[in-house]
GUMARGU-909419 format. One record per residue (C-alpha): residue in three letters; x, y, z. Coordinates in steps of 0.001 Angstrom, whole numbers, padded with zeros to 6 digits, always signed. Example, Ala and Ser with C-alpha at 12.3 -4.5 7.8 and 13.67 -1.06 7.14 Angstrom:
2
Ala+012300-004500+007800 Ser+013670-001060+007140 
! end
This chain:
728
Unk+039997-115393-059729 Unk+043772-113787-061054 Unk+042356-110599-059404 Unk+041441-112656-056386 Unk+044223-113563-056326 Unk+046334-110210-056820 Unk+044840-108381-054213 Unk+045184-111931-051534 Unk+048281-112408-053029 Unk+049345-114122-049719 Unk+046918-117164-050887 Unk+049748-118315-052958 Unk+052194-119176-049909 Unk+049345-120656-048085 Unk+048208-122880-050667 Unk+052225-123995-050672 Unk+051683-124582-046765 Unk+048913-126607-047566 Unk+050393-128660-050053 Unk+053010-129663-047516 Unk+050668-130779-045393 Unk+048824-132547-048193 Unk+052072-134942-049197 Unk+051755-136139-045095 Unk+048498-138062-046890 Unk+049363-139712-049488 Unk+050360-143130-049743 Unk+053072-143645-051335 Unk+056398-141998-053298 Unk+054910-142131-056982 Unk+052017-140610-056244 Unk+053331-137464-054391 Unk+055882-137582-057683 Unk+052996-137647-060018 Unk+051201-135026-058379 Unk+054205-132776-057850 Unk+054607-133015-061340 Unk+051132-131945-062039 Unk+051594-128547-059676 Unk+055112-128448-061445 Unk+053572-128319-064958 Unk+050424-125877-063828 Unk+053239-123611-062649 Unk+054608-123260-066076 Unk+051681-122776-067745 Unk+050768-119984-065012 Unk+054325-118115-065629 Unk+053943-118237-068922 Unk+050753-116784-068702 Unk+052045-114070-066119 Unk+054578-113207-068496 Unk+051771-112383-071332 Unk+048902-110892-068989 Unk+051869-108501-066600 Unk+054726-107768-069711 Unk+057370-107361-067127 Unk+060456-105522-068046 Unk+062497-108676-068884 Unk+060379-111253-069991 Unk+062993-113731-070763 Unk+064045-113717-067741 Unk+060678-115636-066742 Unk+060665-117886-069768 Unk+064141-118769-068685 Unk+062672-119274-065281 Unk+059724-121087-066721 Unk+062213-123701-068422 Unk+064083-124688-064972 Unk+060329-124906-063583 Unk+059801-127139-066434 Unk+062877-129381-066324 Unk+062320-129737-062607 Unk+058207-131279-062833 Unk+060027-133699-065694 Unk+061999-134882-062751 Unk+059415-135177-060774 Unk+057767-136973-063859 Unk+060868-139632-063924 Unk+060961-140049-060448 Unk+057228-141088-060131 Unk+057044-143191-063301 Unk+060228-145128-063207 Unk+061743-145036-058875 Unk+064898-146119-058705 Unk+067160-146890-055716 Unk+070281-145257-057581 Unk+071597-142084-056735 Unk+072195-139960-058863 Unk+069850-141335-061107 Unk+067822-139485-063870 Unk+065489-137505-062199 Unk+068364-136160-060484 Unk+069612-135115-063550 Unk+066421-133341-064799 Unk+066175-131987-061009 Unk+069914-130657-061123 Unk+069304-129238-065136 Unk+066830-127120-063401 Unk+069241-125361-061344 Unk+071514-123007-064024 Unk+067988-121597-065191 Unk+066693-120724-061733 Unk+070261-118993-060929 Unk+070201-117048-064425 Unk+066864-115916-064481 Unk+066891-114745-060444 Unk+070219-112680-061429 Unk+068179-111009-064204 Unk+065123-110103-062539 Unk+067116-108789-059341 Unk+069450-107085-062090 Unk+066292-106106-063879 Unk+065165-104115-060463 Unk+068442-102551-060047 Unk+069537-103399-056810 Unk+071931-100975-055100 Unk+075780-101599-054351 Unk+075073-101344-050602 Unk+072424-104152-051119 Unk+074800-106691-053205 Unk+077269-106037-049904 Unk+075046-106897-047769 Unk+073794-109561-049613 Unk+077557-110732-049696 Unk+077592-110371-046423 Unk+075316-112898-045302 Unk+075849-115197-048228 Unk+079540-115224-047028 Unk+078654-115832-043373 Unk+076027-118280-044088 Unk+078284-120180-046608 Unk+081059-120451-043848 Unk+078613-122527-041383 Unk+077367-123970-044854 Unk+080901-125148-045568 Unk+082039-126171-041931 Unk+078425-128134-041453 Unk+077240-129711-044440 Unk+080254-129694-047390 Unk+083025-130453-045617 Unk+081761-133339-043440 Unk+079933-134675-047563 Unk+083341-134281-048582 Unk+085248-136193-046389 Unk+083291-139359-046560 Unk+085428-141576-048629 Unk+082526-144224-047916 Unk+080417-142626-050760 Unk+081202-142672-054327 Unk+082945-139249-055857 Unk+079501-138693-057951 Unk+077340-139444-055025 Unk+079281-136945-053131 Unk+079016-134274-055533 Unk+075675-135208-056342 Unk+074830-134548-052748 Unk+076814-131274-052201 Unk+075200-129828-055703 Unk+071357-129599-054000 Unk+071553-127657-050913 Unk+074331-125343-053014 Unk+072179-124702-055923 Unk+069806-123709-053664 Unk+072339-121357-051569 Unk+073399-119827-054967 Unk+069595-119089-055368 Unk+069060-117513-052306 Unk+072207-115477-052931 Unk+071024-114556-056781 Unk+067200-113481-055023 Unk+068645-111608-051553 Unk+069780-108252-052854 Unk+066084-108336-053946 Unk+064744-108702-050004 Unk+067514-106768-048701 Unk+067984-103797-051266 Unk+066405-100704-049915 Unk+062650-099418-050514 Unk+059445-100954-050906 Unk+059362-104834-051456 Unk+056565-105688-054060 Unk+054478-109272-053239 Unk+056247-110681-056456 Unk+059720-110270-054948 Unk+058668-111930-051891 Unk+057099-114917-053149 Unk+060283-115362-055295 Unk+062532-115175-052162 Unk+059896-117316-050295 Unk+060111-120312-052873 Unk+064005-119987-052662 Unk+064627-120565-049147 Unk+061693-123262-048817 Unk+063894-125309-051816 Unk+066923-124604-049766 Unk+065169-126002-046702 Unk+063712-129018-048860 Unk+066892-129488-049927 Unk+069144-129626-046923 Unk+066810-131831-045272 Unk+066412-134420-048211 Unk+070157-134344-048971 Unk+071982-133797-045635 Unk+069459-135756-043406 Unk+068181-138535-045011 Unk+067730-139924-041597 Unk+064320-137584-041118 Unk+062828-138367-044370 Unk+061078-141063-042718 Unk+058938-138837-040022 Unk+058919-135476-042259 Unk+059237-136837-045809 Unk+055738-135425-046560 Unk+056338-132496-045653 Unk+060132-132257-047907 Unk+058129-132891-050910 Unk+055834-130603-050420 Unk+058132-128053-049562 Unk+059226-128272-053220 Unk+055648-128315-054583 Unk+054760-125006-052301 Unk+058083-123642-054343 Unk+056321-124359-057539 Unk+053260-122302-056209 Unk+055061-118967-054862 Unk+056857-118505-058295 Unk+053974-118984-060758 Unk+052301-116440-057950 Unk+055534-114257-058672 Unk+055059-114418-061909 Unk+051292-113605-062302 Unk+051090-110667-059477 Unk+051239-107346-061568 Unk+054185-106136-059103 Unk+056125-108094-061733 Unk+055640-105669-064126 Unk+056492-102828-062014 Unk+060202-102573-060257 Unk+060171-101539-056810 Unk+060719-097961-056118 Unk+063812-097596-054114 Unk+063607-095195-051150 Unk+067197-094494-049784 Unk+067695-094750-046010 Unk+070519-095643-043665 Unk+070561-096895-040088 Unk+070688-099207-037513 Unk+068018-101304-039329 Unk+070222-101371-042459 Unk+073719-102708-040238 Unk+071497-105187-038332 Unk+071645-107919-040841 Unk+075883-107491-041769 Unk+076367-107252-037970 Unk+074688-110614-037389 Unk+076820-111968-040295 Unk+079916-110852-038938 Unk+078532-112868-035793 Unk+078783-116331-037585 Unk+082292-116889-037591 Unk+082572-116375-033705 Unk+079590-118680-033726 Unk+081067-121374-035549 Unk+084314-121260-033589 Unk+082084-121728-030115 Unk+080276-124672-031726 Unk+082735-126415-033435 Unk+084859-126224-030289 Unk+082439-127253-027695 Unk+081956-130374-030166 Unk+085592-131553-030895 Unk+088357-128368-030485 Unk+090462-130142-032562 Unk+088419-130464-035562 Unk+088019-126506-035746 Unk+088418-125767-039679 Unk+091245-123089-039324 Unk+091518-122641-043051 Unk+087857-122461-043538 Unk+087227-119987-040311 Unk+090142-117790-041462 Unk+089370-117213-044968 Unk+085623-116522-044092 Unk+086634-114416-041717 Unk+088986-112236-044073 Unk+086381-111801-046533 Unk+083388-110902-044148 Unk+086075-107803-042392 Unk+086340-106939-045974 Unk+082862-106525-046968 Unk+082268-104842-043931 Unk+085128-102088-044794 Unk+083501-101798-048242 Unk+080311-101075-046607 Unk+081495-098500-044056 Unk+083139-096960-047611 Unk+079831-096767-048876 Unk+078146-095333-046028 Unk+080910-092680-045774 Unk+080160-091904-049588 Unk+076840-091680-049055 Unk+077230-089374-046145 Unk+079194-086797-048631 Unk+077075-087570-051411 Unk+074141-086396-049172 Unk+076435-083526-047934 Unk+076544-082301-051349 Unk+073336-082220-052133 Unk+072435-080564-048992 Unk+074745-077696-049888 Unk+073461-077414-053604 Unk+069732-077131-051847 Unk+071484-074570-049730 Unk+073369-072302-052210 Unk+071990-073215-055665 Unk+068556-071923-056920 Unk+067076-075540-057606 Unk+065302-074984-061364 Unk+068295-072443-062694 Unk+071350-073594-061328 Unk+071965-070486-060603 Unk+073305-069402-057205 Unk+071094-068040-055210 Unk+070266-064651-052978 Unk+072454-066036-049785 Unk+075407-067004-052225 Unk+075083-063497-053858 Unk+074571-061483-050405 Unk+077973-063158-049252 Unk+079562-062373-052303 Unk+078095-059031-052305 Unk+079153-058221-048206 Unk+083080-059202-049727 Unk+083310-057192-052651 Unk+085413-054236-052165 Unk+083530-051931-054149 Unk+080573-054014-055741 Unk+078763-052914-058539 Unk+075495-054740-059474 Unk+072513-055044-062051 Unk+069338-055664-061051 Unk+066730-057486-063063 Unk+063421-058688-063688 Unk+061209-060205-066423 Unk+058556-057896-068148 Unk+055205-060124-068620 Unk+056673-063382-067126 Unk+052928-063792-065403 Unk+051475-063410-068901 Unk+053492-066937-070126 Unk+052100-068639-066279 Unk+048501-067804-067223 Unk+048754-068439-071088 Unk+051037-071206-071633 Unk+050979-072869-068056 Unk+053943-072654-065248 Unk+055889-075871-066919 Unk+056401-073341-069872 Unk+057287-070240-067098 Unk+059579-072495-065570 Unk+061873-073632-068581 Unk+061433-069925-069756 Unk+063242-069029-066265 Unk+066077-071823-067174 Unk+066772-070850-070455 Unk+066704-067003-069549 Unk+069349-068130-066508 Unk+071578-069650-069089 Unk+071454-067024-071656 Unk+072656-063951-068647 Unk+075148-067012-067405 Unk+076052-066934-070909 Unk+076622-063191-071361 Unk+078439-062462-067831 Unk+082398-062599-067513 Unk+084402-065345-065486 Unk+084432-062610-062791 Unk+080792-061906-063057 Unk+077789-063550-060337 Unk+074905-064188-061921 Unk+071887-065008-059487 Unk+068278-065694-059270 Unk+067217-063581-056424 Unk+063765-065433-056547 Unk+060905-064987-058469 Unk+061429-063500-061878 Unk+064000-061632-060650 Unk+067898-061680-061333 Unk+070705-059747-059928 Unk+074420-059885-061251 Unk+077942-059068-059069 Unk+079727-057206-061711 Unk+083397-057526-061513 Unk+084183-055340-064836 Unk+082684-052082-066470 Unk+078622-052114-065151 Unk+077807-050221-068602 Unk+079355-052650-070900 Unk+077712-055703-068246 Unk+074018-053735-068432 Unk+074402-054000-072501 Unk+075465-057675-072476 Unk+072317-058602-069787 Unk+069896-056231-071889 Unk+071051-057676-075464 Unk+070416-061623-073903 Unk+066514-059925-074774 Unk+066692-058754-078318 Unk+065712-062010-079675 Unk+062526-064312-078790 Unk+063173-067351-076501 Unk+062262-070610-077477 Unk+059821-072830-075314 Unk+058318-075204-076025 Unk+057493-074922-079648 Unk+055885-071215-079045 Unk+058446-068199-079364 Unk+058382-065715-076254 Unk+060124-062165-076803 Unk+060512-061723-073554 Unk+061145-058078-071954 Unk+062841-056844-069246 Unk+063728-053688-066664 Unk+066887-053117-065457 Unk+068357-051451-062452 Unk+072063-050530-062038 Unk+073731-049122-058853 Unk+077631-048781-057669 Unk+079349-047869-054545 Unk+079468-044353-055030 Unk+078356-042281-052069 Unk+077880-045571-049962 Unk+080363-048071-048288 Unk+077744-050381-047385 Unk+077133-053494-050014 Unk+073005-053950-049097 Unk+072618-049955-049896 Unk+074380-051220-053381 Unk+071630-054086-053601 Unk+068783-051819-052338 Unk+069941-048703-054878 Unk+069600-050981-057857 Unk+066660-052319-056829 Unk+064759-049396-056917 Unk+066561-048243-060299 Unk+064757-051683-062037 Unk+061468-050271-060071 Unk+061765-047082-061649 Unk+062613-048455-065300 Unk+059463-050949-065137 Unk+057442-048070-064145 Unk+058880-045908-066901 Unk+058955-048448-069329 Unk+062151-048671-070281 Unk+064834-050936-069669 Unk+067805-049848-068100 Unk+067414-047411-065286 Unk+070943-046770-063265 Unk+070408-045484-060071 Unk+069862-041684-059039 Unk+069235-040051-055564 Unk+066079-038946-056582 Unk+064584-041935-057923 Unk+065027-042342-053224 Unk+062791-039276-053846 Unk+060524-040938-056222 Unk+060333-044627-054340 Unk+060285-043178-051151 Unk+056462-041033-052104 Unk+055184-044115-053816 Unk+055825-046070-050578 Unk+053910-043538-048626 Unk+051096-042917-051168 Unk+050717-046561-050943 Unk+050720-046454-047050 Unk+047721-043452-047314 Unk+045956-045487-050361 Unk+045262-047995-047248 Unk+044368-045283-045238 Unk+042184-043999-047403 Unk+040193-047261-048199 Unk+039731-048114-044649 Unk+038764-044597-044061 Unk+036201-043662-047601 Unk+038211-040669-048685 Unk+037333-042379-052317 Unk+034199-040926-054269 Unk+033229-042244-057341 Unk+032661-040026-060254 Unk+030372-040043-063436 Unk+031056-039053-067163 Unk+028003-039085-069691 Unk+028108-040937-073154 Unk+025625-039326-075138 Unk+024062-040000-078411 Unk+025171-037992-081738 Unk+023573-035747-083129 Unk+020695-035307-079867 Unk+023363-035496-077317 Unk+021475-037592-074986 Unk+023240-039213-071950 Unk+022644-043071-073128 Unk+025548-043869-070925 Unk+027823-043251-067936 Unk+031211-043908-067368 Unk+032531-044288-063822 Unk+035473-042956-062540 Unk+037569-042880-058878 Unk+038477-039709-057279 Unk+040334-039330-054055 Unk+040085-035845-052301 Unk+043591-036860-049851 Unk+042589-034562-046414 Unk+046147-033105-046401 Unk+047559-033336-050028 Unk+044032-032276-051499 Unk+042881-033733-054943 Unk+045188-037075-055888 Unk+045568-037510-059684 Unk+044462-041004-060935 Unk+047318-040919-062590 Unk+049719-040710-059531 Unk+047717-043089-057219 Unk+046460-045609-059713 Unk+050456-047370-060933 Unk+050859-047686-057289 Unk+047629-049425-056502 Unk+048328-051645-059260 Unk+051848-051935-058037 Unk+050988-053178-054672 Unk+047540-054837-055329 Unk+045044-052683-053429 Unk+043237-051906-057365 Unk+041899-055492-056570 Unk+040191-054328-053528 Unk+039780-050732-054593 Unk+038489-052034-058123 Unk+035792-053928-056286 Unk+034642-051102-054492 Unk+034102-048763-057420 Unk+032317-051929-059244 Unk+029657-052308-055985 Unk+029218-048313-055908 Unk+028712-047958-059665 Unk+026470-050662-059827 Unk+024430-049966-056775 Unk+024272-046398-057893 Unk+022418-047191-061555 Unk+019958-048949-059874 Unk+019088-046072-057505 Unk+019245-043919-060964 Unk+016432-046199-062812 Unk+014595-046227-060125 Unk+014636-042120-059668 Unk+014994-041161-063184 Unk+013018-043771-064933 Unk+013874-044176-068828 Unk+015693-040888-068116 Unk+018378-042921-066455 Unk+021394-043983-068040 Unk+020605-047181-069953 Unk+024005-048767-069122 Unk+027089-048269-066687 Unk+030722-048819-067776 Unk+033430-049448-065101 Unk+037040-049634-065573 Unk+039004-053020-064809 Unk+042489-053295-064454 Unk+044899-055873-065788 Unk+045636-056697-062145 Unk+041701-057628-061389 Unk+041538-059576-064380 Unk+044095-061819-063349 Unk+042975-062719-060262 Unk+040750-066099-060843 Unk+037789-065379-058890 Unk+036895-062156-060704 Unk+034067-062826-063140 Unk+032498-064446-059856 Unk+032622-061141-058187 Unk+031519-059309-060847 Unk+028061-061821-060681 Unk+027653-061305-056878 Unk+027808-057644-057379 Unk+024810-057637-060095 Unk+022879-060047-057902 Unk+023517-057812-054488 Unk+022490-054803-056432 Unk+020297-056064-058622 Unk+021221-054569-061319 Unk+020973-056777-064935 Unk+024276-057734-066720 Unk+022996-056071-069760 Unk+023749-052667-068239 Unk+026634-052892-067510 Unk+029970-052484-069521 Unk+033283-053719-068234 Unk+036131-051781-070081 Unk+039475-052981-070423 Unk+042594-051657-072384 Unk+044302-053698-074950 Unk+047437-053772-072993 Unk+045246-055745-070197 Unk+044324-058504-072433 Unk+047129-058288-074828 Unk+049238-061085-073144 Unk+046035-063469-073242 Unk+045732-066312-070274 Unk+043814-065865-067784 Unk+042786-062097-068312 Unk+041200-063118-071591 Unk+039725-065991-069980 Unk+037873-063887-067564 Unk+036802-061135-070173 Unk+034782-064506-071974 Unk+033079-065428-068434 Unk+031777-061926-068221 Unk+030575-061945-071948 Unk+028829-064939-070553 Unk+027307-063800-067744 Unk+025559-060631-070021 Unk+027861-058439-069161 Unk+029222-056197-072172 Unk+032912-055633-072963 Unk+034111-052341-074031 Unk+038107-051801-075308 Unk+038992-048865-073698 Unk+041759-046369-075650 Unk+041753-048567-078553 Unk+044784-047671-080733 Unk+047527-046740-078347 Unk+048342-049800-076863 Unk+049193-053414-079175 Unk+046344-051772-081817 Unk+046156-055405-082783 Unk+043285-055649-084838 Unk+043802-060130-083779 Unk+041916-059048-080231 Unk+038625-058279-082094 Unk+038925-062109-082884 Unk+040541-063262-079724 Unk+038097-061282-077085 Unk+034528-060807-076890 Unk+034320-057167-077874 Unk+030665-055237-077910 Unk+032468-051362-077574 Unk+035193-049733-079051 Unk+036172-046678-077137 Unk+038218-044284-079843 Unk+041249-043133-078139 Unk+041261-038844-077466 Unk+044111-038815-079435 Unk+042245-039847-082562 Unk+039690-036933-082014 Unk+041819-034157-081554 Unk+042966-033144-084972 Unk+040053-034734-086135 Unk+038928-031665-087758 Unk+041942-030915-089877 Unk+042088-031083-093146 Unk+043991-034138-094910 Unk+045185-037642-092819 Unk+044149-036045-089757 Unk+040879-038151-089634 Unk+041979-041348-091776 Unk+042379-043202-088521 Unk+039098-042172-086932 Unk+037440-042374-090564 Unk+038962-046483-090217 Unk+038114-047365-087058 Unk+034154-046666-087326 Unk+034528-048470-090091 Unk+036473-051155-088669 Unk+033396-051189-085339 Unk+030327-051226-088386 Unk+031551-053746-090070 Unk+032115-056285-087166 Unk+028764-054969-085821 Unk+030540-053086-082954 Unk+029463-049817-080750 Unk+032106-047060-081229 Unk+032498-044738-077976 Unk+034499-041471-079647 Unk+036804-039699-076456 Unk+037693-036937-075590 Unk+035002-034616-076991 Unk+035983-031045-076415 Unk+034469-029013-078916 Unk+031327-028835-081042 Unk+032940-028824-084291 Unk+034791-032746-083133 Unk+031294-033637-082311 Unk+029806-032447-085720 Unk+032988-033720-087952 Unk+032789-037384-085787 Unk+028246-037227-086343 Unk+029647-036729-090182 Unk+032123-039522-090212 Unk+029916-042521-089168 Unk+030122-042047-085163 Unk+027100-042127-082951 Unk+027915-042205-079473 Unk+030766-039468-077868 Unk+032315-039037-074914 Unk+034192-035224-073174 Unk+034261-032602-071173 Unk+032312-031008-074298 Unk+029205-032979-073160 Unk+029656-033085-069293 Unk+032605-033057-066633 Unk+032767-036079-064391 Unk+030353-035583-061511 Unk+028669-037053-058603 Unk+025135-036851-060842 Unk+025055-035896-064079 Unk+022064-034068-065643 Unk+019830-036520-066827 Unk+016881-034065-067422 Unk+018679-031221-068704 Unk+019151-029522-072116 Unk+020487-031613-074740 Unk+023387-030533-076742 Unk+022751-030631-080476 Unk+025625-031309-082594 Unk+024335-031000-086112 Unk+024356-027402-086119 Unk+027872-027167-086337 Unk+028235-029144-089686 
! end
């Protein structure tokens, strides 16, 4: 029924209606006082119990309420059981008792939902206007009627202005800004209807014959509103404020403000010479002033606003930093600007592995360490990004030292500690008058030390040299997909000592139709660069695979039993990639058992998501080979990390591998390192027979080099085998 009664929550004021309606019907005084009393002591019961089931913020603030609810059904109580003609008589007493714990408890709970300043204005607004008719109407005529006893009088004048005081303790609640939860409404509902009750039972006692019914009941729908106040969950949970200004917000102040012209045009067309002056005059005053001290707000607000709107506009919003068009002005009036360039190494790393909440205090705690570092005269700015740029006003080699020593130590996020790198780029004025050429030279400079790997990089004409070819070998690597000047490219892995192809490796050539044959190793950094290995990648995957199954299908068990592929660090980021990989094998139809995806240990090294997608291809069948293993982290960890079946020995290893002394302690490790995890070593860069006798010797079994076959369009499946042993 409670959750009935949460969701209908308007059942609560209805009920009250009906109550009203209910007093019409009974017969006499004592009984509506004896069932008043009942409702009166059902709604304290029913707070109390709101107060247990909702744990609002301030829960004395209810039991407080809950005692004024209570002394008020005892005076119902004494009314019913003992009517007397005497006024003020002891129900009045309970009745009146009531009244401090209704006004303390509504302050609380409005306090308790933190109404606004501009809300306990307006509030004072209308409270003042509405207590200058109040005064003019009701007190002052109760007050000058010497007829009446000085208790009755005060007796009288204490109802309706309890009830005023309540409506003024519950409006900033109804008038504040933002949403307006059901439990503030029903507590500003049963306000005003005891305010109504009130006036009407105190002021007119002349109607209490033809509405009396309803009067009483007006107080026992009171009693029904709060205890549905107090059990609606919106007691628990403060409105959430919304700010807004407008005409909607002046409309109730302005109609305040109207009152005391109101009350002038009334009490003059009654009697003009009965206008309170005194009353009019000082209500006046203070309504003008409330309205000045909410024009003051509004004009606050206004540059309050302001200022936020031009910290969105110049400020990066998670640094603090300023941001590009703060350092682009600052940059057009420098006289001869000198300025560092800068970007985190691996920042996309800490996204994938540790989630953007860590990247994004990372960024803040980088920002205040270069702040840190930089002079009074220095700009330090977050360009976007991972990327930072600095205005240097001082010596730009001292300022490049500072920004690269801010790296030296790991950063602290989170509980995890990041040693962060970074490239930077350094350019000056020389040669150039123009402050974006300043911007653009040491941009290029931080290009140029990422793709060197170092970190500082100051700016040289030729690195324009450099830039300018990578920009149009990435131009012609677009070119080049749309228009197949790509071949793919395979390199046996044969068996020691028979020297039988078990294996193929593929591998990308591009034959350019004006610059001739393209290193790899030119085009390759800029495809990963600009992201068109991704597409690129997936080409040589659907070729290579497509292209093993024609082989097994020619060949027989001649064909290579298994096809490796290269992946990037770039493809393994990108989330849908094990996905890809599975539509391939199903298009082609080749099984995920043959083939190997091989990755370096620099790919995988950072972990997140490129470790994530290495397990969904160990998943799927598919093998994983670590390609060059040795030259990049060499952390032995990865065997434990990743989902390694192949172990590819880098060249380096097997080129003084038949020298006498340490020469071959490393390869003589690492195959036994690969047998004792129950891993496939893959020995590189095979040139001679001796290597391939001296590796057969040391443990290996599988090889790979030019000694055993080029790259080519089609190896020789069915030719001679080269024996090894012979050469031991």
């Amino acid at each position: 029924m409670l959750r009935l009664a949460d969701r209908w929550w308007i059942l609560w004021p209805v009920m009250g209606v009906a109550a009203c309606a209910g007093y019409t019907a009974l017969p006499s005084a004592a009984h509506s006082g004896i069932l008043s009393a009942v409702i009166g002591y059902v709604a304290v019961v029913l707070t109390l119990l709101g107060v247990r089931r909702n744990r609002p913020p301030d829960p004395r603030a209810w039991l407080v309420f809950a005692v004024g609810e209570f002394f008020w059904a005892t005076g119902d109580l004494v009314y019913a059981l003992s009517p007397s003609s005497l006024f003020p008589s002891w129900a009045d007493a309970c009745y009146l008792s009531a009244y401090p714990f209704f006004v303390l408890a509504l302050f609380r709970l409005v306090r308790g939902r933190r109404p606004s300043r501009a809300g306990l204005i307006d509030a004072a607004l209308i409270v003042t206007g509405l207590g200058l008719v109040y005064w003019v109407f009701v007190i002052g005529p109760i007050a000058a009627d010497t007829s009446a006893t000085v208790l009755v009088r005060l007796a009288t004048i204490a109802y309706p202005t309890a009830s005023v005081v309540m409506v003024a303790a519950v409006s900033p609640l109804i008038l504040r800004r933002g949403r307006r939860g059901p439990s503030g409404w029903m507590l500003a509902f049963g306000c005003v209807v005891t305010l109504s009750g009130n006036v009407v039972y105190n002021v007119f006692p002349a109607l209490l014959p033809a509405y009396g019914g309803w009067v009483l009941g007006s107080f026992a729908c009171a009693y029904l509103c709060w205890a549905g106040a107090a059990l609606h969950p919106s007691a628990h949970t403060p409105d959430a404020p919304r700010e807004r200004t407008g005409s909607r917000r002046l409309l109730l102040p302005g109609l305040a403000t109207m009152l005391v012209p109101a009350v002038l045009f009334v009490e003059g067309a009654q009697d003009p010479d009965r206008v309170d002056w005194q009353a009019v005059g000082i209500g006046s005053t203070l309504l003008v002033l409330l309205v000045m001290a909410r024009l003051l707000g509004f004009v606050a607000q206004v540059r309050r606003q302001a200022g936020q709107l031009e910290d969105l506009a110049l400020l990066d919003p998670l640094t603090g930093l300023p941001n590009r068009r703060v350092f682009e002005e600052r940059l057009a009036a420098a006289g001869s600007p000198r300025v560092a360039m800068l970007d985190l190494n691996g920042f996309k790393d800490v996204n994938d592995r540790f989630g953007h909440p860590v990247g994004d205090r990372l960024l803040e705690l980088v920002a205040g360490r270069l702040a840190g570092a930089m002079g009074a005269g220095d700009l330090v700015a977050r360009m976007g990004g991972d990327e930072f740029a600095v205005l240097v006003a001082g010596d730009l080699g001292g300022a490049v030292e500072r920004l690269s020593a801010c790296f030296d130590r790991p950063v602290e996020v989170d509980g995890h500690d990041l040693l962060i790198g970074t490239s930077i780029g350094s350019a000056d004025g020389t040669g150039t008058g123009d402050p974006g050429e300043v911007l653009r030279r040491a941009d290029i400079a931080m290009y140029a030390a990422k793709h060197d790997g170092v970190r500082h990089r100051p700016y040289l004409p030729e690195l324009d040299v450099v830039a300018g070819e990578q920009a149009r070998l990435g131009a012609e690597l677009r070119t080049a997909l749309d228009t197949g000047q790509f071949r793919v490219v395979y390199q046996p892995i044969v068996s020691l000592p028979d020297g039988r192809i078990v294996s193929v490796e593929a591998l990308v050539r591009w034959e350019h139709p004006e610059r001739g044959f393209v290193s790899p190793a030119d085009f390759i950094p800029v495809a990963e660069q600009n992201g068109l290995i991704v597409e690129l990648g997936a080409w040589i995957l659907k070729t290579a695979c497509a292209q093993a199954v024609m082989w097994r299908t020619t060949y027989g068990d001649q064909a290579p039993e298994r096809m490796s592929v290269n992946v990037s660090a770039r493809q393994l980021a990108e989330p849908g990639f094990p996905g890809l990989v599975a539509e391939v094998l199903a298009w082609s139809g080749l099984g995920a058992r043959h083939l190997i995806v091989e990755v370096t240990e620099t790919a995988v090294f950072g972990g997140g998501q490129a470790v994530q997608a290495v397990k969904d291809l160990h998943e799927l069948g598919v093998r994983i080979a670590l390609d060059d293993f040795g030259t990049g982290h060499s952390s032995l960890g990865l065997l434990q990390t990743i989902p390694v079946d192949v172990l590819k020995v880098d060249k380096s290893f097997v080129d003084s591998i038949t020298m006498a002394g340490r020469h071959a302690v490393i390869a003589t490790a690492l195959i036994q390192v690969s047998n004792g995890l129950g891993l496939l070593a893959v020995a590189e860069g095979v040139e001679t027979a001796e290597q391939a006798a001296e590796l057969h010797r040391l443990g290996y079994r599988l090889a790979q080099g030019y000694h055993f076959g080029r790259p080519m369009t089609e190896p020789d499946f069915l030719g001679e085998r080269r024996a090894v042993v012979a050469h031991n």
